[in-house]
Backbone as a chain_set.jsonl record, in Angstrom:
{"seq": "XXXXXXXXXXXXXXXXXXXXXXXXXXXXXXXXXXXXXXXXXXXXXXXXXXXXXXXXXXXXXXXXXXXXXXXXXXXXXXXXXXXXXXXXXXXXXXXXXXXXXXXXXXXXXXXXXXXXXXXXXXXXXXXXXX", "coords": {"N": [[-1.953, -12.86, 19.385], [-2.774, -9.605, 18.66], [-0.544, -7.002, 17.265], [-0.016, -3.82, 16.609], [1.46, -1.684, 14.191], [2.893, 1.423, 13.227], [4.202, 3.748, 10.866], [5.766, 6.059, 8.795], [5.808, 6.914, 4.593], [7.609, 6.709, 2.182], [7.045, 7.814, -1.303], [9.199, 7.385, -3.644], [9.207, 6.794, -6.646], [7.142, 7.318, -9.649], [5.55, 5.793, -11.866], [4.108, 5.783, -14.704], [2.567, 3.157, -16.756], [0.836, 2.62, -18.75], [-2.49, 3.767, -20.409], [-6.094, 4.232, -20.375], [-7.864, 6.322, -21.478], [-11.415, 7.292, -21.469], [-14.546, 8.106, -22.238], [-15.968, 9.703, -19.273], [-14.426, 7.722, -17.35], [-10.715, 7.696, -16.668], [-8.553, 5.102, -16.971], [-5.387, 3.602, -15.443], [-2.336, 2.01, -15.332], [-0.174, 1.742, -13.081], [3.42, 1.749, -11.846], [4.622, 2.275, -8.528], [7.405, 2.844, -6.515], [8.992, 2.822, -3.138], [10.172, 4.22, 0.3], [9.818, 3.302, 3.49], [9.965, 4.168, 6.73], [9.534, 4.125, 10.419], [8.02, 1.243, 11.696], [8.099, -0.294, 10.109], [10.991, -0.845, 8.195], [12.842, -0.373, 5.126], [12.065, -1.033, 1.794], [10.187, -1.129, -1.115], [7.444, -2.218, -3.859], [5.365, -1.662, -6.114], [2.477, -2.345, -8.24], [-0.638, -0.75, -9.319], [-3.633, -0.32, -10.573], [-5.776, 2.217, -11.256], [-8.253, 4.528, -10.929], [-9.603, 7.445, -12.745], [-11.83, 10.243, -12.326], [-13.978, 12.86, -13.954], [-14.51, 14.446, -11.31], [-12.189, 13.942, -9.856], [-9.273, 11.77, -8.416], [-10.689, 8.437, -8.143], [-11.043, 5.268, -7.485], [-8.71, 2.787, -6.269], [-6.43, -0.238, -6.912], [-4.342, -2.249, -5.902], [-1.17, -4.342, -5.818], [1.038, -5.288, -3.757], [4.717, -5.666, -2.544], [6.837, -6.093, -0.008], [10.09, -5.261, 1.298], [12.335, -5.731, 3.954], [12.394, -5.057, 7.266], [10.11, -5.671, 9.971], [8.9, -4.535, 12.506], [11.786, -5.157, 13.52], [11.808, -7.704, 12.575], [13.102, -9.745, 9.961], [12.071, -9.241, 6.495], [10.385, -10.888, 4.089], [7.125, -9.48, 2.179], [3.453, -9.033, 0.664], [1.19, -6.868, 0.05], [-1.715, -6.243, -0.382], [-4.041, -3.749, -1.947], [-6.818, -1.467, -1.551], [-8.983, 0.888, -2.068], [-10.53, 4.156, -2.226], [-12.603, 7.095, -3.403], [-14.841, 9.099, -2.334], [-17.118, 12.559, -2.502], [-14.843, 13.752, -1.753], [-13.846, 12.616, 0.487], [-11.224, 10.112, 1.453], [-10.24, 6.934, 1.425], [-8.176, 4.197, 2.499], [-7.0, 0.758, 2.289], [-5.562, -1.655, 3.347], [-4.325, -5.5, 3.069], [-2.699, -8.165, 4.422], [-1.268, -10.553, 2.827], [-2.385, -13.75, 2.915], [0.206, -16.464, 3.714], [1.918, -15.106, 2.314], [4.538, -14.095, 3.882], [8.12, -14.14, 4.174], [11.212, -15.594, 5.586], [11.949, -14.086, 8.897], [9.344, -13.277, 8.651], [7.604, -15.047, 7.975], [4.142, -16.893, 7.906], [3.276, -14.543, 9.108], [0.496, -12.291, 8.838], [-2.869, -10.101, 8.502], [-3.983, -6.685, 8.599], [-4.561, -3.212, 7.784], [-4.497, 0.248, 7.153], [-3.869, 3.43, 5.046], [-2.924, 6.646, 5.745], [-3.072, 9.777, 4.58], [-2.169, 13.66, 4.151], [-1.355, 16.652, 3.598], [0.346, 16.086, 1.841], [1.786, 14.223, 3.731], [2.41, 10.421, 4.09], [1.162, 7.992, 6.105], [0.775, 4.843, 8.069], [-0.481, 2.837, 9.489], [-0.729, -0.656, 10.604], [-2.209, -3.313, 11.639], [-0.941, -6.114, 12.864], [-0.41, -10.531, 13.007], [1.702, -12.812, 13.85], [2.284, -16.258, 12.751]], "CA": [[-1.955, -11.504, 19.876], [-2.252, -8.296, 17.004], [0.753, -5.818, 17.099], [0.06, -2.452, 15.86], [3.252, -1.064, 13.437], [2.978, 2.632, 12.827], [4.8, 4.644, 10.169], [5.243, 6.67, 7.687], [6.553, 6.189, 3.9], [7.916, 8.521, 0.786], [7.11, 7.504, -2.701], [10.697, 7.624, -4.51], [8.93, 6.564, -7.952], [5.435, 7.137, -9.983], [5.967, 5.494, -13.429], [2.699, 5.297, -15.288], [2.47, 2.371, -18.177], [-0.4, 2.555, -19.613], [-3.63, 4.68, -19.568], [-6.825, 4.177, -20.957], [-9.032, 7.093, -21.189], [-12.471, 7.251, -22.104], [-15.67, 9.054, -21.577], [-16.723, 9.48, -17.907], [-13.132, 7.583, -16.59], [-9.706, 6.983, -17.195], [-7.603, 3.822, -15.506], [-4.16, 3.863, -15.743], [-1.406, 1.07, -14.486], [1.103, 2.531, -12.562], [4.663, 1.258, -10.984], [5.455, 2.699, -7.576], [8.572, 2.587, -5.3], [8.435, 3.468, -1.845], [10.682, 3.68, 0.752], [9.33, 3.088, 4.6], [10.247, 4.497, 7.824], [9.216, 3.59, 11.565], [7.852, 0.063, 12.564], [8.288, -0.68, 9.026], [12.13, -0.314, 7.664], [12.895, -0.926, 4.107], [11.051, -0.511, 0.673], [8.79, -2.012, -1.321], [7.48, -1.715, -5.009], [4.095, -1.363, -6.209], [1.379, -2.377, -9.055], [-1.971, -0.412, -8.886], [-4.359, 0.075, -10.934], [-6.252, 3.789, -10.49], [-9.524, 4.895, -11.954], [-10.378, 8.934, -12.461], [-13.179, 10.592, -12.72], [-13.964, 14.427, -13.861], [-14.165, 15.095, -9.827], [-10.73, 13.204, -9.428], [-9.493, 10.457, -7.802], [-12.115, 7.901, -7.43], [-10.74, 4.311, -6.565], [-7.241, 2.163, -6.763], [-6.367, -1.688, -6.532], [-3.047, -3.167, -6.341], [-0.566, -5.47, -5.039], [2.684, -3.914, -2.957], [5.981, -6.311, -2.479], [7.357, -5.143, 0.487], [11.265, -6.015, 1.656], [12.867, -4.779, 4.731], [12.247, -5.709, 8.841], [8.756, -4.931, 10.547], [9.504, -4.461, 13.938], [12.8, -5.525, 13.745], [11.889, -9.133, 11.923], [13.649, -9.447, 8.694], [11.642, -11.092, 5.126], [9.167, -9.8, 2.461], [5.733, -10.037, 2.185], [2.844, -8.824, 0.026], [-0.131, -6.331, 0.604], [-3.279, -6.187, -1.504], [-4.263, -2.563, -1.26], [-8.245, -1.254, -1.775], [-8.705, 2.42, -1.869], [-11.66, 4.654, -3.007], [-12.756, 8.159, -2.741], [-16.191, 9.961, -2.123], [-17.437, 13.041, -2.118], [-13.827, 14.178, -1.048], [-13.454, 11.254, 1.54], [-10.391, 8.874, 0.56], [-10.089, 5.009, 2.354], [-7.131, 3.393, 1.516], [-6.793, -0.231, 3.069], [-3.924, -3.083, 2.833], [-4.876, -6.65, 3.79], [-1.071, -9.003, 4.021], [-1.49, -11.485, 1.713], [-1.573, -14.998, 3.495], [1.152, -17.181, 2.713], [3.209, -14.03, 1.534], [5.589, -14.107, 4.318], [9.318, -14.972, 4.213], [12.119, -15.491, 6.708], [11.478, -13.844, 10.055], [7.766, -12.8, 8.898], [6.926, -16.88, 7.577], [3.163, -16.796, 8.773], [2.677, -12.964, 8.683], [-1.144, -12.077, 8.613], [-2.838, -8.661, 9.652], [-4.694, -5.606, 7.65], [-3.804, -1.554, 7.904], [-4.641, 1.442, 6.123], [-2.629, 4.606, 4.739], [-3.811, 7.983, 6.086], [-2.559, 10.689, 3.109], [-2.807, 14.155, 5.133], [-0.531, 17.523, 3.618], [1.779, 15.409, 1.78], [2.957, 13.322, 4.226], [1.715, 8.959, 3.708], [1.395, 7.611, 7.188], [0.551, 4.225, 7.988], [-1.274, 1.812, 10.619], [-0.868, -1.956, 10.11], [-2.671, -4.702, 12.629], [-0.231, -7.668, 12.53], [-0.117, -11.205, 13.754], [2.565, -13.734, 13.277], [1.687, -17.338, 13.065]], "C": [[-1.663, -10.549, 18.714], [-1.093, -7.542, 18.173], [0.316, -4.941, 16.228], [1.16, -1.927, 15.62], [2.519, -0.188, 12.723], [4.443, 3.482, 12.206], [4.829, 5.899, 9.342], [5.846, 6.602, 6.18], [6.507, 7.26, 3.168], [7.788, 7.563, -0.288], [8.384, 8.426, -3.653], [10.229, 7.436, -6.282], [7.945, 6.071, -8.499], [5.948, 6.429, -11.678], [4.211, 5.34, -13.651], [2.985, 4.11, -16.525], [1.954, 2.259, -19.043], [-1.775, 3.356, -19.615], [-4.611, 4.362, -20.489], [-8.32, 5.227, -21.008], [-9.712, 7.421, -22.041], [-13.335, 8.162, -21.419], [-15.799, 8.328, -20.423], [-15.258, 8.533, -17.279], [-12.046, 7.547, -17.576], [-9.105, 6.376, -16.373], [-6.449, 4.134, -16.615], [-3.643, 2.715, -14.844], [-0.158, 1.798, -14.31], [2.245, 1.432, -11.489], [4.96, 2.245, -9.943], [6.031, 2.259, -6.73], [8.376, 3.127, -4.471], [9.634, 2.981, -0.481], [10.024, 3.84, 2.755], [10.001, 3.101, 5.591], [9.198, 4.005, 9.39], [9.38, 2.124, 11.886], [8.287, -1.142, 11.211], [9.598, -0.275, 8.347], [12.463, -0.615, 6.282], [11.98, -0.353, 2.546], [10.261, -1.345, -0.036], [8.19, -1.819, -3.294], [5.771, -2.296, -5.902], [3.225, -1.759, -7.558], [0.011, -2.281, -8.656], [-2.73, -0.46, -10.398], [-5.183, 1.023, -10.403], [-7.41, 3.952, -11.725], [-9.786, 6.543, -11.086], [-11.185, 9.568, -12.895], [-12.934, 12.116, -13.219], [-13.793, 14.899, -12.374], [-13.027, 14.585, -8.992], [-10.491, 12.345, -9.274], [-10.189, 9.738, -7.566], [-11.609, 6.545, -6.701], [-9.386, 3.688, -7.185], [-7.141, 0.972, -6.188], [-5.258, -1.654, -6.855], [-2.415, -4.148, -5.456], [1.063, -4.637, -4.865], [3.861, -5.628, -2.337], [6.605, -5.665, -1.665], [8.608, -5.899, 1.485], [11.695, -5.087, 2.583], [12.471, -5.622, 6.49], [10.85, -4.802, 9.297], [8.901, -5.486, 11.694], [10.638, -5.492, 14.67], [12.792, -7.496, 13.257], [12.242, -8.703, 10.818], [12.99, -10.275, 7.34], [11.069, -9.968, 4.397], [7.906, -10.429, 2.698], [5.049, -9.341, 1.631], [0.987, -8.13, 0.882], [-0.634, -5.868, -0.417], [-4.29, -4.692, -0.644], [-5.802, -2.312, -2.221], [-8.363, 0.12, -1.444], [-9.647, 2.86, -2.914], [-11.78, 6.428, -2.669], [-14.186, 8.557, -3.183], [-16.711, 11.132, -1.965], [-16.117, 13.759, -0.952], [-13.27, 13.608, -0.051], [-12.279, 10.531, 1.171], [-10.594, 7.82, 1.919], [-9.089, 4.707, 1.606], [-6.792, 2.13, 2.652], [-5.724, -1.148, 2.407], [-4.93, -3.941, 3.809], [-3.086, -7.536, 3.222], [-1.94, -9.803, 3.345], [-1.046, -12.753, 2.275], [-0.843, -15.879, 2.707], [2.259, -16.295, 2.279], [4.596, -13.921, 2.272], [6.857, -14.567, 4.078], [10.273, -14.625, 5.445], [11.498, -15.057, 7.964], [10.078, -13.599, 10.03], [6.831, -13.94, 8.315], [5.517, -16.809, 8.413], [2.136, -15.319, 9.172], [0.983, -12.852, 8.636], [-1.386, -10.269, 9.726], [-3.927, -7.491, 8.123], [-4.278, -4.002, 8.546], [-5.084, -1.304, 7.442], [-3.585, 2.487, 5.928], [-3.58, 5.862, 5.251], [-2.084, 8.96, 5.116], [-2.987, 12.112, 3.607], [-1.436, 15.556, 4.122], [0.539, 17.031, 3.012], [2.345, 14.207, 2.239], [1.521, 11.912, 4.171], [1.856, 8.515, 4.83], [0.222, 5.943, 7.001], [-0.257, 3.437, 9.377], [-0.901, 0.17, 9.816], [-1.036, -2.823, 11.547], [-1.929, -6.136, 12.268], [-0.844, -8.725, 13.33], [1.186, -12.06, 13.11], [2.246, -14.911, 14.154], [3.059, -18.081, 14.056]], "O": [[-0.674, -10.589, 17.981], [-0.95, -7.584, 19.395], [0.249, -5.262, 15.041], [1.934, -1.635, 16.532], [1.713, -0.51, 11.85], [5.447, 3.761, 12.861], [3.867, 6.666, 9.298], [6.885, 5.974, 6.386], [5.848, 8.297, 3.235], [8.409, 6.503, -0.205], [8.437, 9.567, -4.111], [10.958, 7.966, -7.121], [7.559, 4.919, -8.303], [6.82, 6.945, -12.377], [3.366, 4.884, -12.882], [3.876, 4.476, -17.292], [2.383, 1.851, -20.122], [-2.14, 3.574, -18.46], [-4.146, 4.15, -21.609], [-9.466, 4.932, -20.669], [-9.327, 7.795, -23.149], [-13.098, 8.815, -20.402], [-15.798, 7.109, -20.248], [-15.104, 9.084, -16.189], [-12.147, 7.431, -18.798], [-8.964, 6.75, -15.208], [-6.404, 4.561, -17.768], [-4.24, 2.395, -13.816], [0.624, 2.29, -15.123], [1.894, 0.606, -10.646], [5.608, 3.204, -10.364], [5.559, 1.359, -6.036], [7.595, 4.071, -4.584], [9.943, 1.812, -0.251], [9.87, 5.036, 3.006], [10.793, 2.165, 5.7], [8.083, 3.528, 9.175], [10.457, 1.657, 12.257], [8.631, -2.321, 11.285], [9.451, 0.809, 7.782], [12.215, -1.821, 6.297], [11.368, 0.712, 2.476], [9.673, -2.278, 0.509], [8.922, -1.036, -3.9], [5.44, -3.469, -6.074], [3.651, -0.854, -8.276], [-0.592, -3.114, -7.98], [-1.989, -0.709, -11.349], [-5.462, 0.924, -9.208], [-7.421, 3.636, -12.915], [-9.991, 6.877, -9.919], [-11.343, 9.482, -14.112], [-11.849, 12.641, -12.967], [-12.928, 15.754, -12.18], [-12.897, 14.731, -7.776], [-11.227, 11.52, -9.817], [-10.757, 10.051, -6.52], [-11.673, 6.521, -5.472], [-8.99, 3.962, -8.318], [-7.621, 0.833, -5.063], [-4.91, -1.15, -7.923], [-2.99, -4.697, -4.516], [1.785, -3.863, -5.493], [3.314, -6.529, -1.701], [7.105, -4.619, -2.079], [8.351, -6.828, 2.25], [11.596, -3.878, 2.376], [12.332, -6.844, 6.559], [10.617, -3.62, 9.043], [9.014, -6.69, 11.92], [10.602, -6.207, 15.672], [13.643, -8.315, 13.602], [11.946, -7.571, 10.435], [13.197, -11.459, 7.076], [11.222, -8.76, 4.216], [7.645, -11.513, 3.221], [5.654, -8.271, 1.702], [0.157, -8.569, 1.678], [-0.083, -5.165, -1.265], [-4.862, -4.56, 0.438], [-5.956, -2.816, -3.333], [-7.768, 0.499, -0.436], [-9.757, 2.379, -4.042], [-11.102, 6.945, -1.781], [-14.596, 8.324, -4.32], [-17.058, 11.081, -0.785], [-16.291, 14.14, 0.206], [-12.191, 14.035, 0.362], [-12.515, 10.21, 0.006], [-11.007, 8.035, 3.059], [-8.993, 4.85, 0.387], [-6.372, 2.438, 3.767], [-5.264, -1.242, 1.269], [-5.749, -3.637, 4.677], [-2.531, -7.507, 2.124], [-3.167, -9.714, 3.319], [0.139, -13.084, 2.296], [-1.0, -16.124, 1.511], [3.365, -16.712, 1.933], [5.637, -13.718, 1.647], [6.782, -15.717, 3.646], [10.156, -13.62, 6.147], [10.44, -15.63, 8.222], [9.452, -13.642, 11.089], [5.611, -13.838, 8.191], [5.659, -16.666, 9.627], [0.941, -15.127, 9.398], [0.461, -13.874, 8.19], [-0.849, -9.668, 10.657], [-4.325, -7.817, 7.004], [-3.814, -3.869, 9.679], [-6.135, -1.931, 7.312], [-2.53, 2.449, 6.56], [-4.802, 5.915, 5.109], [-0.86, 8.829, 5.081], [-4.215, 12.182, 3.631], [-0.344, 14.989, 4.09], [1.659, 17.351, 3.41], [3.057, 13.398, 1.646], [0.303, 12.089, 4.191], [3.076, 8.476, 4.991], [-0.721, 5.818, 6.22], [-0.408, 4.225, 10.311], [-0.85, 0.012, 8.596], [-0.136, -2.952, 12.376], [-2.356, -7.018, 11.524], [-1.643, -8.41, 14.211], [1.55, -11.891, 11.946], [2.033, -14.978, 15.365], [2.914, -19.185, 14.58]]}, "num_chains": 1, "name": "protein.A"}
């Protein structure tokens, strides 16, 4: 049976590491922290990779470490995030990372997205637990 866990989350910390810019893009590896409210309690800590264009934002890959209780189960687990933008459009998707679970979320599986709206980072995530 999926479980839908709705939130929303604050980025506490952008570190950039590295940047490589060239004609027509630049990627950059960035560290962010994050701390998560609603269905999701806890925080979490971030490696993306981000590619920008002259018309901005274009797409971002990373991997998110995320510690805390999701709907009141307690462990960590890992989301592999995919995110692009178009023509002023953004997508930003998470897929859990099987196997990533620990403690109460052992088995974990499921996929989201982030909706990014005025500021505020709100979330969707389709669970199951095995």
């Amino acid at each position: 049976m999926t479980t839908r866990a709705t939130g929303t989350f604050d980025i506490t910390a952008w570190d950039e590491m590295a940047t490589d810019r060239r004609e027509g893009a630049t990627i950059s590896r960035v560290r962010i922290t994050k701390t998560f409210q609603g269905d999701i309690e806890g925080t979490s800590a971030t490696e993306i990779l981000t590619v920008g264009t002259d018309a901005g934002p274009a797409a971002y890959t990373g991997i998110e470490h995320v510690e805390g209780t999701l709907s009141g189960r307690k462990g960590t687990f890992v989301l592999q995030h995919s995110a692009g933008s178009e023509n002023g459009v953004q997508w930003m998707r998470w897929l859990i990372v099987p196997t990533s679970g620990t403690g109460e979320l052992a088995g974990l599986r499921g996929e989201g997205r982030i909706e990014a709206e005025n500021g505020t980072h709100s979330f969707v995530l389709d669970y199951e637990l095995g």
